[in-house]
C-alpha positions as CSV (number, residue, x, y, z in Angstrom):
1,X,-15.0,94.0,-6.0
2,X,-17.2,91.3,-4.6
3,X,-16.4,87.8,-4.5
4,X,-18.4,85.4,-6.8
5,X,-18.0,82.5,-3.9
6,X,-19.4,84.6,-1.3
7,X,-21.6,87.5,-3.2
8,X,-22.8,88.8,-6.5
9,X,-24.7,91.8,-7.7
10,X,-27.8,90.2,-9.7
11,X,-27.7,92.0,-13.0
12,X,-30.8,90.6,-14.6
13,X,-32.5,94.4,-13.4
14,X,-31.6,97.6,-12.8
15,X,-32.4,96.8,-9.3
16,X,-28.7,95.0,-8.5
17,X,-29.6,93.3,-5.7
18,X,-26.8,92.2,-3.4
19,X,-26.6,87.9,-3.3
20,X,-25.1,86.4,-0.6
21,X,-24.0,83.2,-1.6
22,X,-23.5,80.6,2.0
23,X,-21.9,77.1,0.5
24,X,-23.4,74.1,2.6
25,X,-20.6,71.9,0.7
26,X,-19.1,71.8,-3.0
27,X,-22.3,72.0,-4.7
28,X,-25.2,72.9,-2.8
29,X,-25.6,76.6,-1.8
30,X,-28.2,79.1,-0.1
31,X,-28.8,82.4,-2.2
32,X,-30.5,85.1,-0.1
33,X,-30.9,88.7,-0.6
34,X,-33.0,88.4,-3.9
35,X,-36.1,90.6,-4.1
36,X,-37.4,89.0,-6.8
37,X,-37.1,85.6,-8.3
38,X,-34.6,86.8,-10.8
39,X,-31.6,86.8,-8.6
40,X,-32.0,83.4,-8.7
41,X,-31.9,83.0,-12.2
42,X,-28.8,85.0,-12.1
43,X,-27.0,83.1,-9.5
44,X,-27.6,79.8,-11.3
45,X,-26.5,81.4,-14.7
46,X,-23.5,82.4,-12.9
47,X,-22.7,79.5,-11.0
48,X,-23.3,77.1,-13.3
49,X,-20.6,79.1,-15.8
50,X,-18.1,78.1,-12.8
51,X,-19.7,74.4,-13.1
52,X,-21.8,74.5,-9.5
53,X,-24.7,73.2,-10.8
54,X,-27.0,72.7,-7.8
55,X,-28.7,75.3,-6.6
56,X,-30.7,75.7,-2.9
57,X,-32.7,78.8,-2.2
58,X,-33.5,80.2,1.1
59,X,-35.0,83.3,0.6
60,X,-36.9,84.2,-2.2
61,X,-39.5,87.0,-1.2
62,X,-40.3,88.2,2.2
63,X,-43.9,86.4,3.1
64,X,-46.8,87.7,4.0
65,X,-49.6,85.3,5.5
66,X,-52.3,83.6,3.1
67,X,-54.7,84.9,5.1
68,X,-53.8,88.6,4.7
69,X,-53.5,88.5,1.1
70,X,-57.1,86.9,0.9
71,X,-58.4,89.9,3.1
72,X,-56.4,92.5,0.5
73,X,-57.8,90.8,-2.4
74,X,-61.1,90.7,-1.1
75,X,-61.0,94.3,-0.7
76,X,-60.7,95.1,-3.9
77,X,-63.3,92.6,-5.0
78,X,-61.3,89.6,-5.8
79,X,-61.9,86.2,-5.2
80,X,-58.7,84.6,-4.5
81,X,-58.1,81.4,-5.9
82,X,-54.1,80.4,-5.9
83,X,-50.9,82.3,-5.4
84,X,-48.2,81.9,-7.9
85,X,-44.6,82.8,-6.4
86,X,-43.2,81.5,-9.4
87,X,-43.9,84.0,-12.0
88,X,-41.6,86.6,-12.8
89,X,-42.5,90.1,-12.2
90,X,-40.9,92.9,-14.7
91,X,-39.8,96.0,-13.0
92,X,-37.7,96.9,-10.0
93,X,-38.7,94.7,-6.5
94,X,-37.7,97.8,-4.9
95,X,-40.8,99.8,-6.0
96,X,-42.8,98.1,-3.1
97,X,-42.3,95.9,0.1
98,X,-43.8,92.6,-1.6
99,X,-45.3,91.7,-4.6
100,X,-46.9,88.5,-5.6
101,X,-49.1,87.1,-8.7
102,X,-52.6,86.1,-7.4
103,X,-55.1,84.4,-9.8
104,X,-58.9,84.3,-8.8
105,X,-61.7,82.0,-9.4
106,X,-62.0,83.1,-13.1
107,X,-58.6,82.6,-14.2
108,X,-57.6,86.0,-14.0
109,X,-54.2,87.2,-12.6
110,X,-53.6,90.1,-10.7
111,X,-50.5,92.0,-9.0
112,X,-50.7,92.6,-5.4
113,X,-48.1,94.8,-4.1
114,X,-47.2,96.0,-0.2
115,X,-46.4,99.1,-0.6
116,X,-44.3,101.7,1.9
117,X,-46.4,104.4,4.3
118,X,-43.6,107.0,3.2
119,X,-44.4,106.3,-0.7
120,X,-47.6,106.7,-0.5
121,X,-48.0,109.9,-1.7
122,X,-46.1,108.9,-5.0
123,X,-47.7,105.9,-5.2
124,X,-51.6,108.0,-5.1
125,X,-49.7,110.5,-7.5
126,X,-48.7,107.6,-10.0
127,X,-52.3,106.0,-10.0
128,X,-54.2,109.1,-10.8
129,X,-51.7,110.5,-13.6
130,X,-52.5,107.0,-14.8
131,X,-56.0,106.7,-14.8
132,X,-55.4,110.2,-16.2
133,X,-53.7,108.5,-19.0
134,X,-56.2,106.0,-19.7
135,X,-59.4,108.1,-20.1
136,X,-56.8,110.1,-22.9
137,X,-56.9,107.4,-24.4
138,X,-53.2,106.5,-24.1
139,X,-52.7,102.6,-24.5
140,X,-49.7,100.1,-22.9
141,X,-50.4,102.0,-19.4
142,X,-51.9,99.2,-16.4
143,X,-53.8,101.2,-14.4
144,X,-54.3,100.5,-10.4
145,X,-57.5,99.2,-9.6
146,X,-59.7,101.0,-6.9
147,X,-61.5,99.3,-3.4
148,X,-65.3,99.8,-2.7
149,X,-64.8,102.7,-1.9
150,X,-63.1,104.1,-5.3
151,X,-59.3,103.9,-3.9
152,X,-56.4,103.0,-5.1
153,X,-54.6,102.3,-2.0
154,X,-56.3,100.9,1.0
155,X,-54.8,100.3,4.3
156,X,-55.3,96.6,6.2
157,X,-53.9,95.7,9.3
158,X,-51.3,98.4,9.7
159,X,-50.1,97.9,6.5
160,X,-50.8,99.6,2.5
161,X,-51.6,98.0,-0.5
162,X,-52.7,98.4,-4.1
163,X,-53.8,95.9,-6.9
164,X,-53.2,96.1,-10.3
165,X,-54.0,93.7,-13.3
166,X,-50.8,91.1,-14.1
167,X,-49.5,91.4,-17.6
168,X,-47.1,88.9,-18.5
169,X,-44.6,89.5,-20.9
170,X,-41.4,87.9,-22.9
171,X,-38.0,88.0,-21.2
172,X,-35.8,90.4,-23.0
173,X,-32.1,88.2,-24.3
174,X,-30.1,90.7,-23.0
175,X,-27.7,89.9,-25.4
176,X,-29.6,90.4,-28.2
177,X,-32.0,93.1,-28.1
178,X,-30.1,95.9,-27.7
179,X,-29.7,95.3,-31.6
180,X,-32.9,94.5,-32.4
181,X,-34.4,97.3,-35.0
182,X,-38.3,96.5,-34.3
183,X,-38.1,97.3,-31.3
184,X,-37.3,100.8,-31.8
185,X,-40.3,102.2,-33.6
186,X,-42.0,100.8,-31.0
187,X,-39.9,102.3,-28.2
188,X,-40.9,106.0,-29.5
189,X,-44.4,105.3,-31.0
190,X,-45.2,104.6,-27.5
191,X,-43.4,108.6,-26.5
192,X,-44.9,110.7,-28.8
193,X,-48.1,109.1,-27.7
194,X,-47.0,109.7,-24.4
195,X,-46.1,113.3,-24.8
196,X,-49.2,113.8,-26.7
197,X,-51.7,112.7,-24.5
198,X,-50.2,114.3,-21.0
199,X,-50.3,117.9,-22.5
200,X,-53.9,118.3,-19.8
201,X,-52.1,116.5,-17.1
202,X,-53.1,117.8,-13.8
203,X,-52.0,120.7,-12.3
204,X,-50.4,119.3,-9.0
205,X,-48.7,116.5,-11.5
206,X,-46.9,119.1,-13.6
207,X,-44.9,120.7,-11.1
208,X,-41.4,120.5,-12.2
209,X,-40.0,119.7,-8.7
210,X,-36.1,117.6,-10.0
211,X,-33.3,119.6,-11.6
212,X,-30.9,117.3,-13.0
213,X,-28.2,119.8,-12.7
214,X,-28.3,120.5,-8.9
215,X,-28.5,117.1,-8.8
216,X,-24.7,116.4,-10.6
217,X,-23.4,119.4,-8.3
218,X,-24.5,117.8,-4.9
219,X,-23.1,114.4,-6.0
220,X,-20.2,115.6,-7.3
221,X,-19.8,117.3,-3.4
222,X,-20.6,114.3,-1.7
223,X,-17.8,112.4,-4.1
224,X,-15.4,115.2,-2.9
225,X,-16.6,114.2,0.8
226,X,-16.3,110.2,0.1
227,X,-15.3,109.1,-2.9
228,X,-11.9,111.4,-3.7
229,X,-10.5,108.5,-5.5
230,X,-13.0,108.9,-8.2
231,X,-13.2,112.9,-7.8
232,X,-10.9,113.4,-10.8
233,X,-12.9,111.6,-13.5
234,X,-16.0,113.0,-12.0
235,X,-14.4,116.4,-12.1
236,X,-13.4,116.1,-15.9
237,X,-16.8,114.7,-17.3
238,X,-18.3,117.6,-14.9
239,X,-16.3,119.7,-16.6
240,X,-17.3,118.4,-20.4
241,X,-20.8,119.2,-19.3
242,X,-19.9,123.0,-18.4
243,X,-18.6,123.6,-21.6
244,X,-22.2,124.1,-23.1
245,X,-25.0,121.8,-21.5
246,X,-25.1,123.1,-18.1
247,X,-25.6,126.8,-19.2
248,X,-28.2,125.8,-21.7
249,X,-30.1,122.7,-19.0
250,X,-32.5,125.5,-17.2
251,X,-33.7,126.8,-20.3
252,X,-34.3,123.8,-22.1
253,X,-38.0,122.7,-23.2
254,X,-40.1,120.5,-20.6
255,X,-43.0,118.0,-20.7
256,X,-44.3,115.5,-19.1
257,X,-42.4,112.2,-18.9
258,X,-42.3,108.8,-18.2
259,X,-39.2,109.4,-16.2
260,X,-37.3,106.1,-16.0
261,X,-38.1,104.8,-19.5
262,X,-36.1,102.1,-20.8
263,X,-36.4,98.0,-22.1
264,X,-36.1,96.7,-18.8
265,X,-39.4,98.9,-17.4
266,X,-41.2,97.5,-20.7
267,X,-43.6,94.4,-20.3
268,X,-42.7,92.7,-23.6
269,X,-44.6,90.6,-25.8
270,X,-43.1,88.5,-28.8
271,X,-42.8,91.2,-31.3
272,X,-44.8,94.1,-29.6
273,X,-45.5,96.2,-26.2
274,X,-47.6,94.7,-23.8
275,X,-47.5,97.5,-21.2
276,X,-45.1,100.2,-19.6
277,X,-44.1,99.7,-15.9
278,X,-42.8,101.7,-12.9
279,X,-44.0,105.6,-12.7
280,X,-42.2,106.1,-9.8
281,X,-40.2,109.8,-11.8
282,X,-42.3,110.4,-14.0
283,X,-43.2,114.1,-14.2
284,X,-42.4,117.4,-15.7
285,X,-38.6,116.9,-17.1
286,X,-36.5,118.5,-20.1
287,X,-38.2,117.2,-22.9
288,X,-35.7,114.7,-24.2
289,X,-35.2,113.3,-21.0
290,X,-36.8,109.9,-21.4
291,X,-35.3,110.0,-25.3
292,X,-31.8,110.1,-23.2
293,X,-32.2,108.0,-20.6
294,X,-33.3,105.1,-22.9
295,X,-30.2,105.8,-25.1
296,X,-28.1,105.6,-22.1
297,X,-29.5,102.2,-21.0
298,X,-28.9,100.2,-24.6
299,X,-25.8,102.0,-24.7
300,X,-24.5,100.5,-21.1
301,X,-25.2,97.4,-22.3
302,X,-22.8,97.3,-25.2
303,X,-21.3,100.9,-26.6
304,X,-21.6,99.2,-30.5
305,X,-25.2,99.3,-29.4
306,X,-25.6,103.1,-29.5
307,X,-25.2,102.8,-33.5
308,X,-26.8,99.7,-33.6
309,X,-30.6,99.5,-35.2
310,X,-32.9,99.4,-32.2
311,X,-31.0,103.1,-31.4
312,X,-31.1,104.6,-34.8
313,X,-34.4,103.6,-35.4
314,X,-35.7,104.8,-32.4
315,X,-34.4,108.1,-33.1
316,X,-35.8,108.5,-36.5
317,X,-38.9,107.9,-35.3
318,X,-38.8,110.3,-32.6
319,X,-37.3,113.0,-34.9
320,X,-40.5,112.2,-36.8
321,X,-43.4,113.9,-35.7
322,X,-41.2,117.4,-35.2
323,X,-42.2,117.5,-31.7
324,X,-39.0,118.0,-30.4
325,X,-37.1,121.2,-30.5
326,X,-33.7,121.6,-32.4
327,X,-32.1,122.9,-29.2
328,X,-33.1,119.7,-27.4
329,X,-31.9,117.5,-30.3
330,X,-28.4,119.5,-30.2
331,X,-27.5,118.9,-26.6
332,X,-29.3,114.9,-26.6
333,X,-25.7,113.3,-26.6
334,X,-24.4,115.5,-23.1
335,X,-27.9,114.8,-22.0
336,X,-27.1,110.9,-22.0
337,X,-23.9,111.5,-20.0
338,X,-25.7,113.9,-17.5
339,X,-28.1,110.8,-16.7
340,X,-25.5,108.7,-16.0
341,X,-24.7,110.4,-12.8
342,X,-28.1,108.8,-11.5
343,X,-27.0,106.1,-11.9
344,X,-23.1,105.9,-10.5
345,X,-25.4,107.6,-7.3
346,X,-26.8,104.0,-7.4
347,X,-23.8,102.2,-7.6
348,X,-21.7,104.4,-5.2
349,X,-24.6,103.9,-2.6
350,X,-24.1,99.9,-3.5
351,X,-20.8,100.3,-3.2
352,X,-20.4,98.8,-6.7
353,X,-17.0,99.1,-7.5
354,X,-17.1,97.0,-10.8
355,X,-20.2,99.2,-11.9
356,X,-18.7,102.2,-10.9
357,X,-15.5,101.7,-13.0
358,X,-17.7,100.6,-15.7
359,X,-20.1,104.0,-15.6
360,X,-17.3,106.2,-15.6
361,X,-15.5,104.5,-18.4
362,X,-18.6,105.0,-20.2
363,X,-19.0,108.6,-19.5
364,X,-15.6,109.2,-20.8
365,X,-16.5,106.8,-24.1
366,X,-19.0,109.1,-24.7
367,X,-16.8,112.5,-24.6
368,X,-14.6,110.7,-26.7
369,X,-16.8,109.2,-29.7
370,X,-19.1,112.4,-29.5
371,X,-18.5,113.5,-33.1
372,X,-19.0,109.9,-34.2
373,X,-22.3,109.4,-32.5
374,X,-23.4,112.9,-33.0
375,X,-23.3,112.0,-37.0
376,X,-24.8,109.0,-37.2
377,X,-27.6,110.2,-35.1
378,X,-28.0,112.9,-37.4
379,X,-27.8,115.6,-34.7
């Protein structure tokens, strides 16, 4: 467990970064180990429940100089006006080395992000499936802008960057909208679209190259290794899974997906979509894959969720169309739990103790309230 005087896990993203907290007296304290400005937020959410009210940041962002980003934006043909540190930027800071807003002389905003030399094969893969996407015809998706040269990634000064228009968006209540039935609809509208318009995708982006079964087997060997004080629980939701879903999981329909879909990777706009962020897994997975993982995510949140409106109505409108196979539909609930195991990877990598407790608590809520869900999902 980490101590809320000294550290905190920022929960405002899926990101969780790790806050150090370093007290200069009773109420003034340094936060560092944000990526983003939203560990911030958090700490002074947090803090200010335990009545610290004054807040002073060290570290906000890693910096890059002025004159660097001028030269990038140039590169891609903009003329760089002002820099704005302060705006919030949905989607994980992990995703690149540094990000920051830039507006140019006409007002316009733009995302300029660092990215890594080892992701930069994903990171050409995810711009061309998505200018892919846009010529289908396939709206919410920000596509990367290219250089002078028609690239989306263009090296300066031993380092990589890419540029991409800056949408901004309505912070979610996270509280609230995990209840919030107009937001389902929208939620699959924005799938079957999806699913529809990938069917041509490129070749070299179809290959299915990520089998979410291999995956739960190595982790549950590593857990054996490393973890043996959760190896029991693992073991028995492992187990659930073999009953049915792991003979089935090889067999099971594909298409392309998003591949992390889920609110928090959703530019928001008062009571719409304003865009759909962070490609990094998107690919060739089972086809109810993103169907589970966005389940999954509401459902963390708060379990009365997964019978709440935004879920149910997300699922009648993906049961809809009739694009999805019965088999699919039949194994969606042990799907969900499957996906969790990405996730308690993250957290056991964090060392997360809180959120590993809390993710295999919800694995076993969702063994146990199987029938329950099952019905009113109309499975």
């Amino acid at each position: 467990m980490t101590d809320p005087k000294k550290n905190l896990i920022c929960k405002e993203c899926p990101n969780g970064c790790n806050l150090s907290l370093d007290w200069k007296d009773e109420k003034t304290v340094e936060v560092k180990g944000n990526k983003c400005p939203k560990g911030i937020v958090y700490a002074a959410r947090i803090l200010k429940s335990k009545k610290e009210t004054h807040i002073v940041v060290k570290e906000r962002y890693p910096t890059v100089s002025l004159e660097v980003l001028h030269e990038v934006a140039g590169l891609f043909g903009i003329t760089l006006k002002a820099l704005h540190y302060d705006i919030l930027i949905e989607g994980s800071p992990e995703r690149s080395v540094f990000r920051v807003v830039a507006e140019d002389e006409n007002k316009n905003f733009f995302l300029l992000e660092q990215v890594e030399h080892k992701s930069l094969e994903t990171k050409r893969r995810i711009a061309r499936t998505l200018e892919f996407l846009v010529k289908e015809h396939l709206s919410l998706v920000r596509p990367y802008l290219k250089n002078r040269q028609g690239q989306h990634i263009l090296e300066h000064k031993k380092s990589f960057w890419q540029v991409a228009h800056f949408i901004p968006g309505v912070a979610l209540d996270r509280t609230k909208y995990i209840y919030e039935k107009w937001r389902g609809p929208l939620l699959a509208d924005f799938l079957i679209s999806l699913y529809a318009k990938s069917k041509d995708i490129f070749p070299e982006d179809r290959k299915k190259d990520f089998s979410l079964k291999g995956y739960i087997y190595k982790l549950q060997q590593s857990i054996k290794r490393h973890y043996p004080p959760i190896e029991a629980q693992v073991d028995g939701v492992i187990s659930f899974l073999e009953k049915d879903f792991m003979k089935v999981y090889d067999s099971l329909p594909t298409q392309f997906c998003h591949g992390d879909y889920h609110p928090m990777n959703i530019v928001w706009g008062e009571d719409n979509i304003r865009c759909v962020i962070d490609w990094e897994f998107c690919g060739i997975k089972p086809e109810t894959y993103d169907i589970a993982n966005l389940i999954g995510c509401v459902g963390v949140e708060h379990p009365s969720s997964l019978l709440g409106d935004l879920v149910i109505s997300f699922l009648e409108e993906m049961k809809a169309p009739g694009t999805i196979s019965v088999t699919s539909w039949k194994y969606l609930l042990e799907f969900i739990i499957a996906l969790r195991f990405a996730w308690l990877s993250e957290w056991l990598r964090r060392k997360d103790t809180e959120m590993i407790d809390l993710e295999l608590t919800y694995m076993n809520a969702l063994i146990d309230n199987q029938h329950q869900l099952k019905k009113a999902w109309s499975l």
